[in-house]
N, C-alpha and C positions, 0 to 999 in steps of 0.2 A: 610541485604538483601532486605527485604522493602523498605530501603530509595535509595538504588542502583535502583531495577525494578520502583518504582514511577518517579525516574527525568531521569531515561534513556526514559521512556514514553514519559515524557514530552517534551525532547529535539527532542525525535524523532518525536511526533507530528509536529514539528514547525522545523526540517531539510529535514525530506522527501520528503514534498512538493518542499521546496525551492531547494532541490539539481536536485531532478529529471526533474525540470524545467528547470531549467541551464544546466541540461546532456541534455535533449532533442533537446533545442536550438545551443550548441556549436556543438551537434552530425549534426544539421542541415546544422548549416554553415560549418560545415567541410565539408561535401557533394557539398556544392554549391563552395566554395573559397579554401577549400584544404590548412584548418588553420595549423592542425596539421602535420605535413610534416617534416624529419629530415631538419636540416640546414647545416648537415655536420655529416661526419661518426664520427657514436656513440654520436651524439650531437643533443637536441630536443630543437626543441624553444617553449617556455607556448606564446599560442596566446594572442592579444590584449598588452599584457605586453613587449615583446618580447625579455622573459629575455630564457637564453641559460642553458639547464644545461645536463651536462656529464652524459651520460648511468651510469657510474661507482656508481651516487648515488643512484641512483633507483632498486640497490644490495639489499638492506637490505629488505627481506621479512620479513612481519606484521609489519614493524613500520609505513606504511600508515592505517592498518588496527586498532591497538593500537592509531595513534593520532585520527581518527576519532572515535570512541567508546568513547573516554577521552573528545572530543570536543561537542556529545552529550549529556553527563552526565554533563560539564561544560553547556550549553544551557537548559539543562533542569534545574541545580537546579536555574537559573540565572532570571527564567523563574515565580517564589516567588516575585522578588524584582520589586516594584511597576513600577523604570526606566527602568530595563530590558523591564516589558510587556509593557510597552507605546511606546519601542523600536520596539519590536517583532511587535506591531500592527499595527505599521508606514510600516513597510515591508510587512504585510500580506495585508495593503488595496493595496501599490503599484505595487504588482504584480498581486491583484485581480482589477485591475483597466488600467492595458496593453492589450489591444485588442490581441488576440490570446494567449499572453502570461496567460492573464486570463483564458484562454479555459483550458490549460493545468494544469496549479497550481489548478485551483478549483478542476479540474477532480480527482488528486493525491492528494489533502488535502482529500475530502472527502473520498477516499477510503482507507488511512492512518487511518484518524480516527474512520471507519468503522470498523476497526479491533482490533484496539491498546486504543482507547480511554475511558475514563473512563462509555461511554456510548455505546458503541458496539453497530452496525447494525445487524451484522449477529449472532445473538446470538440464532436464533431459526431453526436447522436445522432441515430437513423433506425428508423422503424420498418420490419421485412424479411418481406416476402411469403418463406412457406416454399413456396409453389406457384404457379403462374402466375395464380391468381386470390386477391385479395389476403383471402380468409375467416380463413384463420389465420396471425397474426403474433404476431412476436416484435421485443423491444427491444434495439436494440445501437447500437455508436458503431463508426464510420468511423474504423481507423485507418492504412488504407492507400489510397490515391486511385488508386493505377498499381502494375499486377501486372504488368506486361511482362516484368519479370525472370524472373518466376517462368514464363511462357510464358502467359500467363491475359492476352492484352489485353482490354479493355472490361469486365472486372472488378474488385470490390473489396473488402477486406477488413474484415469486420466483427466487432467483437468484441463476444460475448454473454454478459452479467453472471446470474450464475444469483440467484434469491432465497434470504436465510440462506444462503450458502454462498459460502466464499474460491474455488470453481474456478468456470470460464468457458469458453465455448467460440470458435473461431477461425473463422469461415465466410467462404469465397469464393464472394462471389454476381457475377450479372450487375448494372451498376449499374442496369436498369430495374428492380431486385426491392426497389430499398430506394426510401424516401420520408424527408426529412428533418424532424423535430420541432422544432416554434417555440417551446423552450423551454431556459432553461436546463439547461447540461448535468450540473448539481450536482444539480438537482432531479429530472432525467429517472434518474439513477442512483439516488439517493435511493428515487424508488418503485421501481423493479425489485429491489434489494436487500430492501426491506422485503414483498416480496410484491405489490405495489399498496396498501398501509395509508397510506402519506407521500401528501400533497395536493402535488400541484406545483401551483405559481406559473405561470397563463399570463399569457405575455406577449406581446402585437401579434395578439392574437387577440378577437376582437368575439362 
């Protein structure tokens, strides 16, 4: 089960950027040129390629679900072999190195490995007084300790996961505004995401 979750990690580190970039893109131009468009009843053309294929195979549910899952785990243990990573790295400067294309793959690498990585960002959740008296809060994670750069000392950066929904917001508070949660930080995301519906797991709590 270990060596399963370690190289599905892996693969997914170094697929989700690269897919969700290519979705973002194809979803682009399909807006602007109107790629994907049947070519004829019951029949879809794969843009760029313009090969043609019959609704009829696109029947079998979860076998696209199954090959991509098998294609991650295939990427990630591949991911070990010295030619593989010199591979993978060739790809990660050339998409880090396409004007705008960059914009978007940086954005989703780091927020991939922000959660999945063997180094987690968001690993310090807090609950954050919006006011000086703690009646209305909100759940976020710690992911800056020291603003000094920024001219903000004794402040710190918290980032707030909204529920059903991929955006978030970035708040600098004072650190007496936030209180840390004694709970994993997989679980503390888990319910914010879902609304408060997910049960966390406490843990060292009586």
């Amino acid at each position: 089960m270990r060596f399963f979750v370690r190289n599905f990690i892996r693969g997914l580190l170094f697929v989700a950027p690269v897919a969700a970039t290519i979705a973002i893109l194809v979803y682009v131009f399909d807006l602007i040129d109107g790629l994907l468009k049947p070519s004829g009843e019951g029949v879809w053309k794969v843009p760029f390629v313009g090969i043609e294929i019959a609704s009829e195979t696109l029947a079998f549910r979860g076998v696209g679900f199954l090959l991509t899952i098998t294609g991650i785990l295939v990427i990630g243990m591949l991911t070990s072999n010295v030619l593989t990573k010199w591979a993978l790295r060739r790809v990660d400067q050339l998409f880090g190195h396409v004007p705008v294309v960059k914009l978007i793959y940086s954005a989703i690498k780091d927020m991939v490995e922000a959660f999945v990585s063997e180094e987690k960002k968001f690993d310090k959740p807090v609950l954050l007084a919006l006011s000086a008296t703690p009646e209305v809060e909100v759940i976020g994670f710690i992911t800056r300790e020291d603003l000094e750069e920024f001219g903000r000392p004794g402040k710190v950066a918290v980032y707030v996961p909204q529920s059903y929904n991929f955006a978030a917001n970035l708040i600098l508070v004072p650190r007496s505004r936030v209180t840390p949660i004694d709970l994993p930080s997989g679980d503390v995301m888990a319910f914010v995401v879902s609304g408060g519906v997910s049960q966390a797991t406490q843990t060292n709590q009586n």
